[in-house]
C-alpha positions as CSV (number, residue, x, y, z in Angstrom):
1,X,223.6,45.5,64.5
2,X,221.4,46.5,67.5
3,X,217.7,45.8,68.0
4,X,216.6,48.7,69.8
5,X,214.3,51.2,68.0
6,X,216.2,54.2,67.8
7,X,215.6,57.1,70.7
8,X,214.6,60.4,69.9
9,X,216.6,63.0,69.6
10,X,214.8,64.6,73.0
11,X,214.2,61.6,74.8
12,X,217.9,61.7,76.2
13,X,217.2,65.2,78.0
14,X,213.9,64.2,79.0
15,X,215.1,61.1,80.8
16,X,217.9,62.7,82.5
17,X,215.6,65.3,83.9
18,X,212.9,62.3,85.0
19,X,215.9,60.3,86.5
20,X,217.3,64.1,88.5
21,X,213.5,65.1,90.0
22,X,213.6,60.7,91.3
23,X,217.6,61.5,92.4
24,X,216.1,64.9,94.2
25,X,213.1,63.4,95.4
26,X,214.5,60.9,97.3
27,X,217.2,62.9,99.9
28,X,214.0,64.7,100.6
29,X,212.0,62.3,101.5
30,X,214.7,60.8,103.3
31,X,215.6,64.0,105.2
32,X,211.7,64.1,106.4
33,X,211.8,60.3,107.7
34,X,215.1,60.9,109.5
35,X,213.9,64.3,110.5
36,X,211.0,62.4,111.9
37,X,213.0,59.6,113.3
38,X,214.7,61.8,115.0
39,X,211.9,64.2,117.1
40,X,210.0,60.8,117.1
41,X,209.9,60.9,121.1
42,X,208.5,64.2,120.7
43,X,206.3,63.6,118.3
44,X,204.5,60.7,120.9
45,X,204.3,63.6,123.7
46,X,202.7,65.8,121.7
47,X,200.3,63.0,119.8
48,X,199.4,61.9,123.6
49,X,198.7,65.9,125.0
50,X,196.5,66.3,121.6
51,X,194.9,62.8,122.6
52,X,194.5,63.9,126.4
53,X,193.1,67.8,125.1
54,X,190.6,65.9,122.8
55,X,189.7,63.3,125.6
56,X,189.0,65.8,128.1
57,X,186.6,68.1,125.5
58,X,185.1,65.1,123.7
59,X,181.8,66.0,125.4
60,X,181.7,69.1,122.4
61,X,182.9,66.8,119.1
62,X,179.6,64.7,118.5
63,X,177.7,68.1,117.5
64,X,179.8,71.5,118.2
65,X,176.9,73.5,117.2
66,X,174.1,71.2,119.3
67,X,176.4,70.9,122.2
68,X,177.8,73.6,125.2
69,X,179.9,73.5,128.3
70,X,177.6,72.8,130.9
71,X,179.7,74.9,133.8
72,X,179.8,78.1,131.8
73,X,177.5,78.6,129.1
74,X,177.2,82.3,128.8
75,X,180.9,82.7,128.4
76,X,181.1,80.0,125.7
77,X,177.9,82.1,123.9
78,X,180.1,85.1,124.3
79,X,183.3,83.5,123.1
80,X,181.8,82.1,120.2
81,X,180.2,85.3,119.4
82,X,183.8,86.9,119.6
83,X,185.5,84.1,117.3
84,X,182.4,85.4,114.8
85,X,183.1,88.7,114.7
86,X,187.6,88.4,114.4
87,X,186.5,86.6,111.5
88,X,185.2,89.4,109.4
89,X,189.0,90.6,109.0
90,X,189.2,87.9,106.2
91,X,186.3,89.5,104.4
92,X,188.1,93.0,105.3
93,X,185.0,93.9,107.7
94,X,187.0,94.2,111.0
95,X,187.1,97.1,113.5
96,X,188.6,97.3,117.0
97,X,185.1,99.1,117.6
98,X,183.0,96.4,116.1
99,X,179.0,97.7,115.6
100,X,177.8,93.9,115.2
101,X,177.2,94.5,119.5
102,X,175.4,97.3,121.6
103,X,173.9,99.3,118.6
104,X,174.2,101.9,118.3
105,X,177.2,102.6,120.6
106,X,179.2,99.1,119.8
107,X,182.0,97.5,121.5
108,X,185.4,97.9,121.8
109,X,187.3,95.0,121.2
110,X,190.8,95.9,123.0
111,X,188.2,96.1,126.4
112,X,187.2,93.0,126.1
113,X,188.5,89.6,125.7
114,X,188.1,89.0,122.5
115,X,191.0,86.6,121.6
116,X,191.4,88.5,118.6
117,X,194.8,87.2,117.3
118,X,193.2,83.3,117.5
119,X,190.1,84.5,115.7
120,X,191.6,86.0,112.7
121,X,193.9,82.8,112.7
122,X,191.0,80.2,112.4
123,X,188.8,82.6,110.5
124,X,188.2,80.3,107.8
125,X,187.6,77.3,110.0
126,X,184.7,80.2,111.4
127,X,183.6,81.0,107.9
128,X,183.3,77.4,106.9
129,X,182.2,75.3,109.7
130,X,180.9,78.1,112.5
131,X,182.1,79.6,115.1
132,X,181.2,76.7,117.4
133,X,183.4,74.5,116.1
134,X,186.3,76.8,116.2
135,X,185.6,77.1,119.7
136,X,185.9,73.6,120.8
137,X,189.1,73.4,118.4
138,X,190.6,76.1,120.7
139,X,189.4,74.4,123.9
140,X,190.9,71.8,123.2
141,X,194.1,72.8,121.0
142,X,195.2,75.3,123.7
143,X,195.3,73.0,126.7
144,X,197.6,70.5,124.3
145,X,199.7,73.5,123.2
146,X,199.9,74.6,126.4
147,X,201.5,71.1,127.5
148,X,203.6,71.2,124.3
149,X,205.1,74.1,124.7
150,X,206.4,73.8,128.3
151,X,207.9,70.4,127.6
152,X,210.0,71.8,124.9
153,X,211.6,74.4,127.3
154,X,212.0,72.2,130.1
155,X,213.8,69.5,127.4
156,X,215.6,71.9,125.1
157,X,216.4,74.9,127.8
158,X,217.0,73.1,131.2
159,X,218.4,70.2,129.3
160,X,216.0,67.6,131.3
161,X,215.5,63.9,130.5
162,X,212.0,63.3,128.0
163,X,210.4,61.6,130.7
164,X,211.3,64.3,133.4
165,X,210.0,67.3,130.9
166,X,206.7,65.6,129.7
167,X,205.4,65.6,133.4
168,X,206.3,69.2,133.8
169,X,204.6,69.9,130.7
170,X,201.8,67.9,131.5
171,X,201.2,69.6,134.9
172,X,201.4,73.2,132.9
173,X,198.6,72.1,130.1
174,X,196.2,70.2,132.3
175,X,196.7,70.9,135.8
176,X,193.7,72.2,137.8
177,X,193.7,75.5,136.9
178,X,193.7,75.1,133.1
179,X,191.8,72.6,133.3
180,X,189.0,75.0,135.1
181,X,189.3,77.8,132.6
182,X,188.9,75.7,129.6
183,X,185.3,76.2,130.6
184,X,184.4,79.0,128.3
185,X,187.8,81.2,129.1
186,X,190.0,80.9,125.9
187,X,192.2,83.8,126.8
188,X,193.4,82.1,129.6
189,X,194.1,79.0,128.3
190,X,196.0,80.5,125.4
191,X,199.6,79.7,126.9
192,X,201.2,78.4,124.8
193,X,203.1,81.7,124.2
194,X,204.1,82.1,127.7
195,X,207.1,79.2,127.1
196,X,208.5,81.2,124.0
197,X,208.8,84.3,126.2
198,X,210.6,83.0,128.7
199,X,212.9,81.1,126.5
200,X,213.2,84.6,124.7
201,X,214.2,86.4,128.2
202,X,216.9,83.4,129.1
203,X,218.6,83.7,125.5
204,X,218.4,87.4,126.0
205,X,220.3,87.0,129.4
206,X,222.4,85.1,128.0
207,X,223.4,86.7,125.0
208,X,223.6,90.0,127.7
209,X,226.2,88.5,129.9
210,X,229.8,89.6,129.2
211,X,230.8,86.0,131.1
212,X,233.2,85.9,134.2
213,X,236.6,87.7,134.2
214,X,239.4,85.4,132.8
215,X,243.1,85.8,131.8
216,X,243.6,86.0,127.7
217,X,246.6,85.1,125.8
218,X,248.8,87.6,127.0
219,X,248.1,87.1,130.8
220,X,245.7,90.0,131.2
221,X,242.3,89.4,132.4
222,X,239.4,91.0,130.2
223,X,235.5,89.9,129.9
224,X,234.3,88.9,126.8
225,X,231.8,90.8,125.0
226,X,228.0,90.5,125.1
227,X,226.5,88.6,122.0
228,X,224.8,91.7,120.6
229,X,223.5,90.4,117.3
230,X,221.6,87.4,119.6
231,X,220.6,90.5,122.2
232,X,218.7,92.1,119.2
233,X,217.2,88.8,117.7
234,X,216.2,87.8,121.3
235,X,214.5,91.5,121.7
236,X,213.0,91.6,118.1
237,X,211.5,88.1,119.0
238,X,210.0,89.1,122.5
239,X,208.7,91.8,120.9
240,X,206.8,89.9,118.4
241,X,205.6,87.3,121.2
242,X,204.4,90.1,123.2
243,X,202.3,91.7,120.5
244,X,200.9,88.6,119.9
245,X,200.2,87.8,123.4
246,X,198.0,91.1,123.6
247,X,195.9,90.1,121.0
248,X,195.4,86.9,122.8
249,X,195.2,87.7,126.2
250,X,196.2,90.4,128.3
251,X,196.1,89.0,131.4
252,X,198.2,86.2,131.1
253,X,200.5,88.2,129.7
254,X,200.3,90.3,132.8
255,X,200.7,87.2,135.2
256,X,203.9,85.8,133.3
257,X,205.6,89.3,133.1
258,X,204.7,89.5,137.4
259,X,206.2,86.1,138.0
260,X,209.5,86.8,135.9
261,X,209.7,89.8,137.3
262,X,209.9,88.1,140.7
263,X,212.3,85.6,139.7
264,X,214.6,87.9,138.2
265,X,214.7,89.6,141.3
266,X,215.0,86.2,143.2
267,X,217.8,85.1,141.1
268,X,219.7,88.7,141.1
269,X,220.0,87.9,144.8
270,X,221.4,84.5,144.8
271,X,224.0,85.3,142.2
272,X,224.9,89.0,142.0
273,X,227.9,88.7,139.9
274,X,225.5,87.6,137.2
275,X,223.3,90.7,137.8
276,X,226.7,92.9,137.7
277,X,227.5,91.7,134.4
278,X,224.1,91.1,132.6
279,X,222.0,94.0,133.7
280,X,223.3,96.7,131.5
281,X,223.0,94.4,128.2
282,X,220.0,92.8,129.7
283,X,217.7,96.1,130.4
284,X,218.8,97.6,127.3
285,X,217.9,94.5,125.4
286,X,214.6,94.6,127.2
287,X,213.8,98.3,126.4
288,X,214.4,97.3,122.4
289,X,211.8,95.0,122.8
290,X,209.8,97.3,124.9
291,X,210.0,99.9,122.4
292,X,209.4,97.4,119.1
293,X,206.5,96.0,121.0
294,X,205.2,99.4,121.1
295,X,205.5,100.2,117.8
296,X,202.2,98.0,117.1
297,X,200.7,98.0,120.5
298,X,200.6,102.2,120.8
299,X,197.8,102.5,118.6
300,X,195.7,99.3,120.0
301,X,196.5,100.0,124.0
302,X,195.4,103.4,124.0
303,X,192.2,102.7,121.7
304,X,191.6,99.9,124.9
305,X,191.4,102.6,127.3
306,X,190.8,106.0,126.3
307,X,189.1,104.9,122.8
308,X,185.3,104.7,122.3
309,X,183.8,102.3,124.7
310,X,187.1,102.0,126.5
311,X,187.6,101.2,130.2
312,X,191.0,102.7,132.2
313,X,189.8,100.5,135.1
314,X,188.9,96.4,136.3
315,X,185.0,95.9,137.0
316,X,185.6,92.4,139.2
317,X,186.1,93.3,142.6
318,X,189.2,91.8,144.4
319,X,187.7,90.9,147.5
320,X,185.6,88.4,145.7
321,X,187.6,86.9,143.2
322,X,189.9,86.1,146.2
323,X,191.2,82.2,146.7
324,X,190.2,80.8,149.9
325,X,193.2,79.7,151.5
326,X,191.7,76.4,152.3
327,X,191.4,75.9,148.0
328,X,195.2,75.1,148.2
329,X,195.4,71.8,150.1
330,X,191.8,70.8,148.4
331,X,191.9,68.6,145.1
332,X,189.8,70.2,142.3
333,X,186.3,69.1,141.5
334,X,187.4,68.4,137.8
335,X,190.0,66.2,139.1
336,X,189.7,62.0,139.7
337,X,189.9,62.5,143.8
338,X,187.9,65.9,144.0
339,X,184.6,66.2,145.6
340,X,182.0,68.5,144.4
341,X,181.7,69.6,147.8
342,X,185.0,71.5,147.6
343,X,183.5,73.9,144.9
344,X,182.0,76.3,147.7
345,X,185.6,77.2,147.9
346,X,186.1,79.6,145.2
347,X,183.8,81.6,142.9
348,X,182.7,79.4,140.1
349,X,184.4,75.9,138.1
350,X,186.1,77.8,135.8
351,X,188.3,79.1,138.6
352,X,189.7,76.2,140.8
353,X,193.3,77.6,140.1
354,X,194.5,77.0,143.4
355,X,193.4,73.5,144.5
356,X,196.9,71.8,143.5
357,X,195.9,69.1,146.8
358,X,198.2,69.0,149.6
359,X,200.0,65.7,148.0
360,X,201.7,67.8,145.4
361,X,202.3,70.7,148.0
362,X,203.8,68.6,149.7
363,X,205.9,66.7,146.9
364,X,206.7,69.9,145.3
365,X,208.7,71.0,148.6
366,X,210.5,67.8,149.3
367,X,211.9,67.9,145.7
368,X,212.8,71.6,146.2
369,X,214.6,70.5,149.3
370,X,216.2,67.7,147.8
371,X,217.5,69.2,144.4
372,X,219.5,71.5,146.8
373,X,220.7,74.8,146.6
374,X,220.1,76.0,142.8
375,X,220.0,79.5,141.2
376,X,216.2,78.5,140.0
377,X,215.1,76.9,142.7
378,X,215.5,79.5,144.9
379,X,213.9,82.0,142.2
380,X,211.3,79.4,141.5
381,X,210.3,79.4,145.7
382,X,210.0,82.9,145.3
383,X,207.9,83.3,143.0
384,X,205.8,81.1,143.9
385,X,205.5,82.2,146.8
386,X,204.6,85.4,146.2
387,X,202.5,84.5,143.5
388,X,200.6,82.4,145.7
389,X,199.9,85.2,148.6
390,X,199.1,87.9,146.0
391,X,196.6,85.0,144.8
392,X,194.4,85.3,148.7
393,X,193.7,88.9,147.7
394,X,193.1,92.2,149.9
395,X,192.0,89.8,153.0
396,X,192.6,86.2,153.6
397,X,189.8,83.6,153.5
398,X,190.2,80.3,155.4
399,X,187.3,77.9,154.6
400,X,184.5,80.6,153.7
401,X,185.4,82.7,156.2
402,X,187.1,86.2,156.4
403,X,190.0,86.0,159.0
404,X,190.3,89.9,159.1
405,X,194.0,89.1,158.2
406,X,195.1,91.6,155.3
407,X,196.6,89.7,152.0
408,X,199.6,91.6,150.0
409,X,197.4,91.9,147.7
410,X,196.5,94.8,149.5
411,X,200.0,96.5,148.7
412,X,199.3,96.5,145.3
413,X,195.0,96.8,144.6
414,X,194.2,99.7,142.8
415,X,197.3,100.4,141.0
416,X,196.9,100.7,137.2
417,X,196.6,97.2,135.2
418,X,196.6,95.5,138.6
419,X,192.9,95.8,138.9
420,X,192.5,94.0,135.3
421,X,193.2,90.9,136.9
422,X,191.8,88.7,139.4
423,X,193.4,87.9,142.6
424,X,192.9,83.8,142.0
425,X,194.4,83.9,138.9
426,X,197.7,84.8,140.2
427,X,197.6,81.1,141.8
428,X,198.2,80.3,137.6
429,X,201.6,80.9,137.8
430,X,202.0,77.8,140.4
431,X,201.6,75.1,137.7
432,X,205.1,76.3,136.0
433,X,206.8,77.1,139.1
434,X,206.0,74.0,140.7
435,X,206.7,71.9,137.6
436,X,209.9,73.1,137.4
437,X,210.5,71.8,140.8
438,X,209.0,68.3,139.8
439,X,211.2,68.6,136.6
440,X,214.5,69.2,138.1
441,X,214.0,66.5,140.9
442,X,212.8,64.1,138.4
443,X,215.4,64.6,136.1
444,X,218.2,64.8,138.7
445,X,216.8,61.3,139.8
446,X,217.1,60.1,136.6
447,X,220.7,60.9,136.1
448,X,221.3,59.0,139.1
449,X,221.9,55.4,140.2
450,X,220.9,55.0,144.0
451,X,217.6,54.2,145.2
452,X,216.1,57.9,144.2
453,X,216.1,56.9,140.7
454,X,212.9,55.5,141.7
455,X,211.7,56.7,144.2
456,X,211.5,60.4,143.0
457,X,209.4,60.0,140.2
458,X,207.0,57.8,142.0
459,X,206.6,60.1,144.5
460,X,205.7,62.8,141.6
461,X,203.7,60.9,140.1
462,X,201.6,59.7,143.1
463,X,201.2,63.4,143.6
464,X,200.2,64.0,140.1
465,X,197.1,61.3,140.3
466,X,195.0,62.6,142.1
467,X,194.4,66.0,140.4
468,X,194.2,64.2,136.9
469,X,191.8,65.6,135.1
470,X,188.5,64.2,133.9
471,X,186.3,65.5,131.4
472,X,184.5,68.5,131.3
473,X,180.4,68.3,131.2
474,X,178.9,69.3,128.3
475,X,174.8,69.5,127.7
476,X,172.7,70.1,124.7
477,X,171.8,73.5,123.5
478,X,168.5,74.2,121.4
479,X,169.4,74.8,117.8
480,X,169.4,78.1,116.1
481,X,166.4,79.5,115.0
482,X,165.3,78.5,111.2
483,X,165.0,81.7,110.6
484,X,168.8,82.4,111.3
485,X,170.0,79.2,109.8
486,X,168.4,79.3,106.9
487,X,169.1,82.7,105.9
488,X,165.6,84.5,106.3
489,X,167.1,87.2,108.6
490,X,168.1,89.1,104.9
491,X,164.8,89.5,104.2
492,X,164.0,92.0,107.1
493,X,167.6,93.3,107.5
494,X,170.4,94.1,105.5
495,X,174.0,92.3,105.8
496,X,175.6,95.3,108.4
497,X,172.1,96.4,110.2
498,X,170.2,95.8,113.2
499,X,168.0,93.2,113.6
500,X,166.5,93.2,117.4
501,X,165.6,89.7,119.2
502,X,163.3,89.5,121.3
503,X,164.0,89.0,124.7
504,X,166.9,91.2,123.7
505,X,170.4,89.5,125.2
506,X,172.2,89.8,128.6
507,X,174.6,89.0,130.4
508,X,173.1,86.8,132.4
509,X,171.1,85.2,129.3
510,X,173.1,86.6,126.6
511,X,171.5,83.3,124.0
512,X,170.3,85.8,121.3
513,X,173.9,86.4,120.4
514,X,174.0,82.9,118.9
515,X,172.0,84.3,115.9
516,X,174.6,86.8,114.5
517,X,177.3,84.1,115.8
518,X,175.2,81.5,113.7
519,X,175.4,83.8,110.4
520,X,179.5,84.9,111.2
521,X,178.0,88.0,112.7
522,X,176.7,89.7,109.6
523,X,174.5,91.5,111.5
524,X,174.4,93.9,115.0
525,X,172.2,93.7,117.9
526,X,171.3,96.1,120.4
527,X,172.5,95.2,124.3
528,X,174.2,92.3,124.8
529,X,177.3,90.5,126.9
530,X,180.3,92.4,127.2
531,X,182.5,95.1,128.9
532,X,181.8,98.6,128.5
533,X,182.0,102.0,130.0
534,X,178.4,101.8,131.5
535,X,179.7,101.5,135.2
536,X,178.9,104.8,137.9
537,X,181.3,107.8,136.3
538,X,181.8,105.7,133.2
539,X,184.0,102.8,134.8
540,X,183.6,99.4,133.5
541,X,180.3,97.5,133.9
542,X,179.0,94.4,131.9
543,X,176.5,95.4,129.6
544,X,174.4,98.5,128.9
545,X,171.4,100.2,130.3
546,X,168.1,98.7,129.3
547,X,166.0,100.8,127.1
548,X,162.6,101.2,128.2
549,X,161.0,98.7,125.6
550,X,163.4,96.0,126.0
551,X,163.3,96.6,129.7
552,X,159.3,96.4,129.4
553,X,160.0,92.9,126.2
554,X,162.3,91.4,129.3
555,X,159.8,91.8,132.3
556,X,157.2,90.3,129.8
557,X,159.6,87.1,129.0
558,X,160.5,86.8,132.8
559,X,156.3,86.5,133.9
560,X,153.9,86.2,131.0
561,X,152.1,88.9,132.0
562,X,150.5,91.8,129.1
563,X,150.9,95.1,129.9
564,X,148.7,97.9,129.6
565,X,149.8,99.6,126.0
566,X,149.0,103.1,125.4
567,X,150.0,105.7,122.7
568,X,153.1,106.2,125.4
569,X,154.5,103.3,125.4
570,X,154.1,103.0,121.3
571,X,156.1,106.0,120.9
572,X,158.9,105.5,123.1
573,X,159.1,101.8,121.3
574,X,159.8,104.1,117.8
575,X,162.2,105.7,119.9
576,X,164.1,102.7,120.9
577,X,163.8,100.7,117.0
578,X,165.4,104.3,115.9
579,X,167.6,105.0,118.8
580,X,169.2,101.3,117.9
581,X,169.1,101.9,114.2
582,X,166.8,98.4,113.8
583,X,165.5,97.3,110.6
584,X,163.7,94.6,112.1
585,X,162.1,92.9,115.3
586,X,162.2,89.3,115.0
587,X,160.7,86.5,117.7
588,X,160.8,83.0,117.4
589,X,158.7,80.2,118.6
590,X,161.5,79.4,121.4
591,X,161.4,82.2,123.5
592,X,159.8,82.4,126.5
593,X,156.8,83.0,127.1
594,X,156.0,83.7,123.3
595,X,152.2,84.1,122.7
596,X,152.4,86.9,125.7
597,X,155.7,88.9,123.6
598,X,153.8,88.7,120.4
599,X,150.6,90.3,121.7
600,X,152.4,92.7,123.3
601,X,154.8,93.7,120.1
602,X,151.4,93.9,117.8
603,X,150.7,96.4,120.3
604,X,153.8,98.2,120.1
605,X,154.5,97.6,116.8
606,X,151.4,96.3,114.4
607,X,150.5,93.0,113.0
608,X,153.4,90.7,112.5
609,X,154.7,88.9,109.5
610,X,155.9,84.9,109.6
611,X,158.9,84.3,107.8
612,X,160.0,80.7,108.7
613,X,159.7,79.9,112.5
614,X,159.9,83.5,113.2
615,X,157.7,86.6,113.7
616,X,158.9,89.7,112.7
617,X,157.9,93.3,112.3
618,X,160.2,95.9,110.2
619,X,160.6,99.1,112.1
């Protein structure tokens, strides 16, 4: 007779479902370990780009909200202000004419860089922890992205060694010119995209082409057909990438459809029976995407430039956002061998796109000489070539000073979409061009056995050393008001309305827009920092027209003096608090110059009321 108690009759089923979830459990977890065993290499390049991005923005971490880019505050303000505002689409209060700016005339979103696709992505990081903190996320998670990205096409697409591709992507996520815009410009460091749409065009080429003529079974020659289920995936994807791409940033989309555009033509030349074969398939697998793309971006693109507060035209003027030929044989000032001295090169830190430094010039060639006669090569020379003459602009610069010596640029300034985008920034595109060239000579090194094997990648990599980056400089900022922070602003103004700082933002000093950034814009202000249709015949300008009080509030903050008030000057300031729509004037012990603003507003608009570290007056 057995011993054991006797088992229920529903303890069988029960253990047999307990030992089937263990059994499942198990190949799963197993699958994930080999899964991870097995990207494990890629997996360490991306752990060291995040660990590089984080390194090289650490100066923002201790204290996001306490702490700013030193080289380009006002853009960071302005970014920060944008990630606020893309974050009302998760509380359903989005518009691509948002009020919370320019009351009462707002500001369109589409004219502006307002990264709108990575707002409403880390909208609840914004809503949670503030818009500052999403910002240095970005600044850094785009650089490593970036870097990510590009290594994975180089690896997976060109079928490079690791090693070979990691550089590559390296040189594409941090090289100078990234490394320069991360101050404050988050729509051009949002590339990470720009990899998936040019793995999207190859796969589309190469689904397009038929292949080369050859004899069948029966002896008579026939191409194969084009693969037109991957034509349409490959267009349905681009399409997507696109879209998505416009909601991040225009302009690099603008500068990766130029440079493919380029090397298309570049490698049409080299190898016509390719173009023969693949241009039907490939132009009507473009013109899908085209016309997908369009689908969603109709709507959007024409609300950006015949919409309210939309700009048809580029406010920056070529001939100064030009690069100084000089720039690309100069290391960068953000780099480990750049001088600060080479900064009166170009127009401000966050543009040193061309100063590469004449070792990697130099470098680059000799590896495009040595991996020989290639399809890509050829197309990647081109490009880069013109990419980096469009880049001097309408007339070449050498050292500071204008040679008289017209650029190509001139061929193509003032044609529509052109004049969105900067002549320097063309010299963007270099950093993929010439890491392919570093890539395929690398790799090709690798795959050999003579005395290149080494030689070639120390040659890259003694190029690559001196423009290594080092990180940006940060500062401290003052701390938002009290009266922000702590929520007193709803006692003078309603969640949606007006509430008027005083001085009132600009974009020179646009600091006042940290307070609606502060309380995930909840509320508008008049004026501000951004790009509207306030140019001579309604072009683009940045910023509005000053109404006479805040003109009158500004000249006060700038010199301390008190003007004369009369019954004049207390009637046009009704006009203004009603022209905006304001609910409320608020000034806070910071600004400057404050004893002088508050005598003149109790003149303009009666005694004031504290409310925390603020005076206000409801209007």
């Amino acid at each position: 007779m057995s011993s054991a108690a006797p088992t229920a009759p529903d303890a069988a089923p029960e253990q047999a479902f307990r030992l089937a979830g263990r059994v499942k459990s198990r190949p799963r977890a197993t699958r994930l370990l080999a899964a991870v065993s097995r990207h494990r290499a890629d997996l360490l390049v991306a752990l060291i780009c995040v660990m590089l991005a984080g390194w090289l923005t650490h100066g923002l971490w201790p204290d996001p909200s306490g702490r700013i880019l030193a080289l380009n505050p006002e853009d960071q303000t302005l970014y920060e202000w944008f990630l606020a505002v893309d974050a009302r689409a998760l509380l359903g209060d989005f518009n691509l004419l948002t009020d919370r700016l320019n009351a009462p005339d707002g500001v369109n979103l589409m004219a502006n860089t307002s990264v709108i696709a990575l707002g409403i992505v880390f909208a609840p990081v914004t809503l949670l922890l503030g818009a500052p903190v999403t910002f240095a996320l970005l600044a850094a998670a785009n650089l490593a992205g970036t870097a990510v990205a590009w290594y994975l096409l180089f690896h997976r697409t060109l079928r490079t060694r690791r090693f070979a591709a990691a550089l590559g992507g390296g040189l594409c996520g941090f090289g100078p010119g990234m490394v320069s815009q991360t101050n404050s410009h988050l729509h051009m460091t949002a590339q990470w995209l720009v990899p998936v749409i040019v793995w999207l065009v190859v796969r589309l080429l190469r689904a397009a082409d038929p292949g080369p003529v050859a004899p069948d079974e029966t002896g008579r020659t026939r191409p194969a057909g084009p693969d037109r289920r991957r034509m349409f995936t490959s267009a349905a994807g681009l399409a997507a990438a696109v879209t998505v791409q416009v909601f991040i940033g225009e302009e690099v989309l603008f500068l990766a459809a130029v440079t493919l555009l380029v090397m298309a033509i570049g490698y049409a030349v080299v190898d016509r029976d390719l173009a023969r074969r693949a241009l039907p398939g490939f132009a009507g697998g473009l013109a899908i995407a085209a016309g997908l793309a369009l689908l969603v971006l109709g709507y959007p693109l024409w609300f950006q430039f015949a919409g309210p507060q939309g700009v048809a035209d580029g406010m920056f003027t070529p001939a100064y956002f030009s690069a100084d030929l000089s720039s690309w044989w100069t290391v960068s000032p953000l780099s480990v061998a750049g001088s600060t001295e080479s900064a009166r090169l170009t127009t401000g830190p966050a543009e040193y796109n061309t100063f590469l430094g004449w070792p990697l010039l130099l470098v680059a060639v000799v590896c495009a000489i040595w991996v020989g006669r290639r399809r890509l090569v050829f197309a990647c020379v081109v490009a880069g070539l013109v990419m980096g003459a469009l880049s001097l602009g309408p007339e070449v610069v050498l050292g500071g000073t204008k040679t008289a010596l017209p650029g190509p640029y001139a061929l193509i300034g003032g044609l529509p979409v052109v004049d969105g985008a900067l002549p320097m920034r063309f010299a963007l595109a270099l950093l993929p061009i010439v890491a392919t060239l570093l890539v395929l000579a690398v790799d090709r090194a690798l795959r050999s056995t003579g005395r290149a094997r080494r030689l070639v990648p120390l040659a890259v990599g003694a190029a690559l050393l001196p423009i290594f980056p080092t990180p940006l400089p940060t500062a401290e900022r003052p701390a938002v008001p009290e009266f922000i922070s702590g929520g007193h602003w709803r006692q003078c103004v309603r969640p949606g309305g007006v509430l008027v700082p005083v001085p009132l933002p600009t974009p020179k000093e646009p600091w006042p827009m940290r307070w609606p950034t502060a309380a995930n814009a909840a509320f508008g202000l008049p004026e501000g920092f951004f790009i509207g249709p306030y140019g001579r015949g309604g072009t683009a300008a940045m910023g509005t027209y000053k109404q006479p009080t805040s003109a009158l509030l500004a000249d006060v903050a700038r010199r301390g003096d008190q003007p004369a008030i009369g019954d004049e000057q207390r009637r046009q300031a009704a006009r203004d608090a009603d022209f905006w729509g304001a609910s409320c004037v608020a000034l806070t012990d910071d600004a400057p110059h404050a004893d002088s603003l508050r005598a003149t507003l109790e003149q303009l608009y009666g005694p004031a009321t504290r409310l925390a570290d603020a005076w206000i007056w409801r209007v």
